[in-house]
C-alpha positions as CSV (number, residue, x, y, z in Angstrom):
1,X,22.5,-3.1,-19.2
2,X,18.9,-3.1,-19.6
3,X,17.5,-3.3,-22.6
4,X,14.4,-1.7,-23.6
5,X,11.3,-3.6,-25.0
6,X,7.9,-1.6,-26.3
7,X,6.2,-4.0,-23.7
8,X,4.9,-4.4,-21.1
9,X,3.5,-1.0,-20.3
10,X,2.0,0.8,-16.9
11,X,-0.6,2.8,-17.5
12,X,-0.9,4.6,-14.3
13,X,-4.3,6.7,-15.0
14,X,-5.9,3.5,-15.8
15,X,-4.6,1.3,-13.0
16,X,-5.1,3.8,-10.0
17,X,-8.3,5.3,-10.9
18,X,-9.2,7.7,-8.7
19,X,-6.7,6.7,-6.1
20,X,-4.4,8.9,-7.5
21,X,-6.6,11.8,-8.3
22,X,-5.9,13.8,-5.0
23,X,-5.6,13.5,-1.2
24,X,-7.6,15.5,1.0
25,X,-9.8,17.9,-1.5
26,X,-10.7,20.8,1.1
27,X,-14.4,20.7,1.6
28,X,-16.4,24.0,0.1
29,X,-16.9,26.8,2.9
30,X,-20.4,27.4,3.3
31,X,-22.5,28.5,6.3
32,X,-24.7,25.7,6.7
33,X,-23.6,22.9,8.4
34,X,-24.8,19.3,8.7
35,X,-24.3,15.8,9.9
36,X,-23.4,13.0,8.1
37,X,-23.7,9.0,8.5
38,X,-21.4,6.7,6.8
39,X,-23.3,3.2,6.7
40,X,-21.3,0.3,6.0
41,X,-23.1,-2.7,4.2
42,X,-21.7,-6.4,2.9
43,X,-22.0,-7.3,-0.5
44,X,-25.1,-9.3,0.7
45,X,-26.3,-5.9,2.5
46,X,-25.7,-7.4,5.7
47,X,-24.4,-4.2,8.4
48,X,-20.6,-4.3,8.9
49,X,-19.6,-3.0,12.5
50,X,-16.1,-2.9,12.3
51,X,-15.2,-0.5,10.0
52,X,-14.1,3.0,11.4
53,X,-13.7,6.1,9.3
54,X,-11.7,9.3,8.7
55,X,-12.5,12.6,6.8
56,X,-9.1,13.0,5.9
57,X,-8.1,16.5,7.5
58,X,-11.4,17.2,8.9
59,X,-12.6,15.1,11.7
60,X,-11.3,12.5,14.1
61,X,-11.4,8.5,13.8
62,X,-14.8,7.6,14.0
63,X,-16.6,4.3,14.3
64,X,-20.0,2.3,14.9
65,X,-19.4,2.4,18.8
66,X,-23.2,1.4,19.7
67,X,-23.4,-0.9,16.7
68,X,-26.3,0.9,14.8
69,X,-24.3,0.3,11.1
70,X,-23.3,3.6,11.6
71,X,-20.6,5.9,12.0
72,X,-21.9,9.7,13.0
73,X,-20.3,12.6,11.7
74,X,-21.2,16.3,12.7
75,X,-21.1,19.9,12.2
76,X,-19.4,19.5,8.7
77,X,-18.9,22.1,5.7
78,X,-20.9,21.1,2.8
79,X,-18.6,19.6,0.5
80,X,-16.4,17.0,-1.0
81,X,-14.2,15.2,1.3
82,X,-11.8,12.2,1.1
83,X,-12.6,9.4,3.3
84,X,-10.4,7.2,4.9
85,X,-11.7,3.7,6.3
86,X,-9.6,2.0,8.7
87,X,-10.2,-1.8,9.8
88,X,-10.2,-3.7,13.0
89,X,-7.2,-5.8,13.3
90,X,-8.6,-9.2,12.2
91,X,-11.9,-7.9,10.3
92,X,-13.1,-9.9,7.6
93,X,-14.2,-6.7,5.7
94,X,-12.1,-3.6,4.0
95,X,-13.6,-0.9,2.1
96,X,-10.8,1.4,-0.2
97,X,-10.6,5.4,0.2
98,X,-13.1,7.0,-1.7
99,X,-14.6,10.9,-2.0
100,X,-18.3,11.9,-1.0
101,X,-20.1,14.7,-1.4
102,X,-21.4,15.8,2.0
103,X,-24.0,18.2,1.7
104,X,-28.1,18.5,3.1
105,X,-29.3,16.7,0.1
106,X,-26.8,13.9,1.2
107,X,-26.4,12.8,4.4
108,X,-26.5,9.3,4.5
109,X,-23.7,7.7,2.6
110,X,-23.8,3.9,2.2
111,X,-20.7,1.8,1.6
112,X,-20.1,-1.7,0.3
113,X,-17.3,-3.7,2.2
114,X,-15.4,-6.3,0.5
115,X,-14.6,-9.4,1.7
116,X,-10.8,-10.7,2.3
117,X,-10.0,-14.2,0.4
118,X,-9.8,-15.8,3.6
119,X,-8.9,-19.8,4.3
120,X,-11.8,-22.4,3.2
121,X,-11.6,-23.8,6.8
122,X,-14.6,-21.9,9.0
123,X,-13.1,-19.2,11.3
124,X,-9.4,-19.4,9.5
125,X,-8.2,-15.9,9.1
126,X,-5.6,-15.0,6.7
127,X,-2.6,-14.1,7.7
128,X,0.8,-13.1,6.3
129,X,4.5,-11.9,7.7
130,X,5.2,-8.4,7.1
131,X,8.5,-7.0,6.7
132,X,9.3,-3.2,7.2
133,X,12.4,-1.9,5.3
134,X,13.9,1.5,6.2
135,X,15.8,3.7,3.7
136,X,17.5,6.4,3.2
137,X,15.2,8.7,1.3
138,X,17.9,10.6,-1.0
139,X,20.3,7.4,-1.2
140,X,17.9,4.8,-1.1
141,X,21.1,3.1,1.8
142,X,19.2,0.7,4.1
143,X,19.0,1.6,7.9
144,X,19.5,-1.5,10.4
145,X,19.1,1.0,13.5
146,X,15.3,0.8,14.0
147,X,12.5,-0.3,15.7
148,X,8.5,0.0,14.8
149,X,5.3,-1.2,16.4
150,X,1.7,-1.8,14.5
151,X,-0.2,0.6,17.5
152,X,-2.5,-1.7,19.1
153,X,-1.6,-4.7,18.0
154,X,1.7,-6.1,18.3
155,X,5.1,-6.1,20.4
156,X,7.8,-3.7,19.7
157,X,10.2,-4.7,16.9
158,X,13.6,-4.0,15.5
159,X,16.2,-5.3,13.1
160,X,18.4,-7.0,15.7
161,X,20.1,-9.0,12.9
162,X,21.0,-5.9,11.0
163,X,19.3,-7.9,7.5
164,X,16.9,-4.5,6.4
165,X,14.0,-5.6,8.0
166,X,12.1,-5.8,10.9
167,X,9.6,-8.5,10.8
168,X,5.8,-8.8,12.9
169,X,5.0,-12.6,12.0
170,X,1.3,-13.7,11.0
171,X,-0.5,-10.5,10.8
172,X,-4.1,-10.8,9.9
173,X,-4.9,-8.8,6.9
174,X,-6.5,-5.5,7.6
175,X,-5.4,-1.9,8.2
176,X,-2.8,-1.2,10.7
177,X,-0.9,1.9,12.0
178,X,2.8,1.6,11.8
179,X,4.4,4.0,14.6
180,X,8.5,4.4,14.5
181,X,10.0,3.8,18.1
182,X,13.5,4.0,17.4
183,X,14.7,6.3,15.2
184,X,18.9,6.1,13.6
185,X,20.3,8.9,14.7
186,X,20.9,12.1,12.8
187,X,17.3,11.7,11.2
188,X,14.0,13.1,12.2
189,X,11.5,10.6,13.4
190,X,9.1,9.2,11.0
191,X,5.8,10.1,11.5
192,X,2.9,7.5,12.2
193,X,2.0,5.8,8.8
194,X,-1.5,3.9,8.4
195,X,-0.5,0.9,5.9
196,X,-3.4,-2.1,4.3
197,X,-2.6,-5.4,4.7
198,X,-3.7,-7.1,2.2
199,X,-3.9,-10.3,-0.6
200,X,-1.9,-9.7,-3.6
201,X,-2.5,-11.3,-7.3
202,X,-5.5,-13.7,-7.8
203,X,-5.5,-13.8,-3.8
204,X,-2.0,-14.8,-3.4
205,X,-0.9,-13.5,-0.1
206,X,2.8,-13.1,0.1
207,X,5.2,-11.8,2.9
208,X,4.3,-7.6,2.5
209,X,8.1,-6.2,2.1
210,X,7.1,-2.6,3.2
211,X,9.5,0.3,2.2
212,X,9.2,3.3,4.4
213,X,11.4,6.2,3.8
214,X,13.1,7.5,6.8
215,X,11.8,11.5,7.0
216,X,9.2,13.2,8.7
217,X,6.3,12.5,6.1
218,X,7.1,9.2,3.3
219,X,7.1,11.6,0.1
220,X,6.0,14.8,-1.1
221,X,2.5,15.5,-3.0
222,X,2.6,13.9,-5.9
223,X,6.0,11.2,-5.4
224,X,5.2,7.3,-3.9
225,X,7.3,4.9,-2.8
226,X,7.0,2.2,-5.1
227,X,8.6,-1.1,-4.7
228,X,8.6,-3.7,-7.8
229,X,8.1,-7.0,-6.6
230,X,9.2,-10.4,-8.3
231,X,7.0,-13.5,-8.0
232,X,6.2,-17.0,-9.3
233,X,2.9,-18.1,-9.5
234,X,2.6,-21.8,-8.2
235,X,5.1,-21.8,-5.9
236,X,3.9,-18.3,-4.5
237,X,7.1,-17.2,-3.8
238,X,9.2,-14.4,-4.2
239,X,12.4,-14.9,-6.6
240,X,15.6,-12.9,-5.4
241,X,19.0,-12.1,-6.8
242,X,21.1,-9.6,-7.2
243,X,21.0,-9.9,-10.6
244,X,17.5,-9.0,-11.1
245,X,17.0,-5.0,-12.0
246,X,14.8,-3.2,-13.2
247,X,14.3,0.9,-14.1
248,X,10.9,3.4,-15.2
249,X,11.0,5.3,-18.2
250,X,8.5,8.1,-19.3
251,X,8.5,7.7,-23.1
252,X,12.4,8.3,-23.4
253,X,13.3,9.9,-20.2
254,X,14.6,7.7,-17.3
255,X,12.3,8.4,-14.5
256,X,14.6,6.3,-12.1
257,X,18.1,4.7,-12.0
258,X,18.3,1.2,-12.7
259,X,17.8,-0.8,-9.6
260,X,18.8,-4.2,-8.3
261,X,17.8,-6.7,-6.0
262,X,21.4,-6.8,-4.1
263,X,21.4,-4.7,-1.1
264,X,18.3,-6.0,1.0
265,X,18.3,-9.3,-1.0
266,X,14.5,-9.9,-0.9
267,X,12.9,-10.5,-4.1
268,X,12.3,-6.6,-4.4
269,X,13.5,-3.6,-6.2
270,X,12.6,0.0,-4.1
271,X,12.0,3.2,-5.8
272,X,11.7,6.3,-3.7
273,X,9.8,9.3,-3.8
274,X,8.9,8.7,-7.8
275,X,6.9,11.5,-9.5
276,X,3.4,10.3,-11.3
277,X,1.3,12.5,-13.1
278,X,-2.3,11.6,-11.9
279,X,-4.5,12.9,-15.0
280,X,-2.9,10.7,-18.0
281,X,0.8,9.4,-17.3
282,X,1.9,5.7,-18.6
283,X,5.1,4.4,-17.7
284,X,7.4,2.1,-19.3
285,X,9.3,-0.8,-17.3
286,X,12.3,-2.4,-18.3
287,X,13.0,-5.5,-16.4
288,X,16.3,-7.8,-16.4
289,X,16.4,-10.7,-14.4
290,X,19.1,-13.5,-13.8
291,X,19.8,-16.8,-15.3
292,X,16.8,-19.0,-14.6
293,X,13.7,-16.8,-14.6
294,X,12.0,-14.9,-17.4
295,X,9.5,-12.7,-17.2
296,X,6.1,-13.7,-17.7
297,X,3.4,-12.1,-20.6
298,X,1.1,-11.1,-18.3
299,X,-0.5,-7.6,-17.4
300,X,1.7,-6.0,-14.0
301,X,-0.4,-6.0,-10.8
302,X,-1.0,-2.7,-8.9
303,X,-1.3,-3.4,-4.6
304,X,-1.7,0.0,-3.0
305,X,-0.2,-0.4,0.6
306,X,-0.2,2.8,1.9
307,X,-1.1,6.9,1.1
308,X,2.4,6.9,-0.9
309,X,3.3,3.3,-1.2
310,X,2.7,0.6,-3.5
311,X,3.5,-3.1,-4.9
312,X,3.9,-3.3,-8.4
313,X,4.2,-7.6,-9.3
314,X,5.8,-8.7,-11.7
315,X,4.9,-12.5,-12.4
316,X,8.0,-14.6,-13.7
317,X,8.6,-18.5,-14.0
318,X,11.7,-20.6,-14.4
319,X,13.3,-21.2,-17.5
320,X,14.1,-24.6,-16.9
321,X,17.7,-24.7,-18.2
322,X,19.2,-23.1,-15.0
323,X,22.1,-21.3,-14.9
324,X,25.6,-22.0,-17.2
């Protein structure tokens, strides 16, 4: 059994900001119409070209195609919109979603890219393995039959060895669109899913273990795919076993079974389509992990991956007395 402990907790609101505070507001109807320019700047306010972006719902990729810093939007509504950046394979830039008001006092929006932790060595680009693993979403089951591509970038994969996942090795961190070319039969085929590909605690850039749940859309308004995710800090490495569970409570209701690391043996528990509360919701996790690894005092570490996906780490180190 799991037993319950007042700490640590997940505050949710506070941890996901405005992330979670809506996808896809509907602009405000109004008669007037205008054009809009997304300008994309460094931190040292140097222009950043390869950064394209989407009004979620409301326009079409767009990007800086004559290199002006620009990215030209036109004939909107007047109103707030959610915008979706999307990165060049291999840019040394991201930029998070965000909401803008678009209206004809503002026109112009200017947007700070961060820069990836990337390798000391000049022109080294961080890379990282990442792993896509296909459930079940009602069972949670793992499905071996499948095969995905990142669209544009790489070969088409599949789990040939029937272990949960299909890898794409040394991906360069950015944003990438995962498109489903095999589907197991009796399910509808997933639909295209743009994921981020990015560092995780203190710039420690593990192998991303993706779960994707196998329906039309990844989860209803409101419900994410979250996957808890055991690592060691030093060794930067992920620390399986089937003995390591773990289960969200909301005050005193269970807001998940408890889950174990036992049937895709990779260091990672997977929650599907959990319910969160945007406006004020903290959660309570309850971790048990096998002989040799305790968990570590530290705050848990929030990696967004995808619209409803995310990484929650949980840092542990070795006990030192093994197992008996």
């Amino acid at each position: 059994m799991i037993t319950r402990t007042p700490r640590p907790h997940l505050s949710i609101a506070i941890l996901l900001g405005l992330l979670l505070t809506g996808w896809g507001i509907s602009p405000l109807q109004a008669s007037d119409r205008v054009d809009a320019r997304i300008w994309t700047e460094s931190e040292t306010g140097e222009p950043v070209y390869d950064i394209c972006y989407t009004l979620v719902e409301f326009s079409n990729l767009g990007c800086d195609e004559n290199l002006d810093g620009a990215v030209f939007f036109q004939d909107l509504a007047p109103g707030r919109y959610y915008i979706e950046p999307t990165m060049k394979p291999g840019s040394e830039y991201y930029v998070e979603p965000f909401y803008a008001v678009i209206d004809e006092y503002n026109t112009d929006i200017i947007v700070t890219a961060a820069r990836y932790q990337v390798a000391q060595q000049q022109d080294v680009i961080q890379v990282t393995d990442v792993h896509l693993i296909t459930r079940d979403p009602k069972t949670g089951e793992s499905l071996t039959d499948v095969c995905y591509e990142l669209v544009g970038y790489s070969n088409i994969g599949c789990d040939r060895n029937a272990d949960g996942h299909v890898t794409f090795a040394d991906i360069p961190l950015g944003q990438y669109t995962i498109r489903q070319t095999t589907t197991p039969a009796g399910y509808p085929k997933m639909d295209d899913y743009i994921v981020m590909i990015m560092g995780g605690p203190d710039g420690y850039v593990a192998p991303v273990n993706l779960v994707l749940a196998q329906s039309k859309t990844q989860a209803p308004q409101d419900r994410y795919n979250m996957s808890v995710v055991f690592w060691e800090r030093g060794n930067e490495s992920l620390i399986s076993g089937s003995l390591n569970c773990a289960q969200l409570w909301r005050g005193d209701i269970a807001v998940t079974n408890i889950g174990c690391d036992e049937d895709v043996v990779d260091g990672q528990i997977d929650f599907m389509g959990v319910e969160f509360d945007a406006n004020d919701d903290t959660f309570v996790l309850d971790i048990e992990l096998g002989c040799g690894f305790v968990q570590v005092d530290t705050p848990f570490q929030l990696l967004w991956v995808g619209e409803h996906s995310f990484l929650l780490f949980v840092e542990v180190a070795p006990t030192g007395t093994g197992c008996h």
